[in-house]
N, C-alpha and C positions, 0 to 999 in steps of 0.2 A: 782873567785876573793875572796883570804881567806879575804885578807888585808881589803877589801871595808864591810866586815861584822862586822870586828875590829871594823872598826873609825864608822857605825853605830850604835854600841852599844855606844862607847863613847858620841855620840850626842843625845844619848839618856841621856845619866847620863847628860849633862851637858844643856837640854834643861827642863826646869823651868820656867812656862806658868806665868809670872808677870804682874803686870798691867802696860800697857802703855810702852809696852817693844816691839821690833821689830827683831826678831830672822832672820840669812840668814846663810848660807851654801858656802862658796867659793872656787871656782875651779880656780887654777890660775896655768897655765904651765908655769916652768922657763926654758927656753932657754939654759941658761949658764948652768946648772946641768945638763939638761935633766930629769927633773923629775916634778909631777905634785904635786903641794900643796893644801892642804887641811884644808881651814881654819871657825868655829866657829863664827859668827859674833854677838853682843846682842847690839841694840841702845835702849835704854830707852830714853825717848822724855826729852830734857834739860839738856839731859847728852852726855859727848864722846861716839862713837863707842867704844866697848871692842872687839877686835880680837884675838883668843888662836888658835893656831897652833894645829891642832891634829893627823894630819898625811898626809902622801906623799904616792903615786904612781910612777911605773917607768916610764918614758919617754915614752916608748912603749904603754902605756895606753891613749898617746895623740887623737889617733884616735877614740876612744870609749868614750869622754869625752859626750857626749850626751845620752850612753847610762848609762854613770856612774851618771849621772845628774838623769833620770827618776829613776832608780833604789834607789840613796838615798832621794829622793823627795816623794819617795811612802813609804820608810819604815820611815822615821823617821817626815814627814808631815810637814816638811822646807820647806821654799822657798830655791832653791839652786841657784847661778847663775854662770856664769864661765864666767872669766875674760880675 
């Protein structure tokens, strides 16, 4: 999976350890595309959720969403959670 080492490098660039900040990783399968999203999450306590889209998976990746979950949870030290 080239793609899955892409969007870890990006969540590396865009994960900046703040105070009071609560970082997560979202795996969210759309139905209607057939494809799996990949989204950034940053809650700072008092403020809105920020959510940035960073990348998609094919459909066919649905099945292995567990194992795509362990894999970016061990490289990039998120919580990931799938939706």
């Amino acid at each position: 999976m080239n793609d899955l080492t892409e969007i870890s490098e990006k969540i590396k660039q865009l994960f900046t350890k703040q105070h009071n900040t609560i970082y997560t990783i979202r795996l969210v399968y759309n139905q209607y595309d057939d494809e799996v999203n990949i989204f950034f999450e940053q809650h700072k306590i008092g403020f809105p959720t920020k959510s940035k889209a960073i990348g998609r998976l094919p459909g066919t990746c649905q099945n292995q969403l567990l194992d795509i979950k362990n894999k970016l949870q061990q490289e990039t030290k998120v919580t990931v959670m799938i939706k």
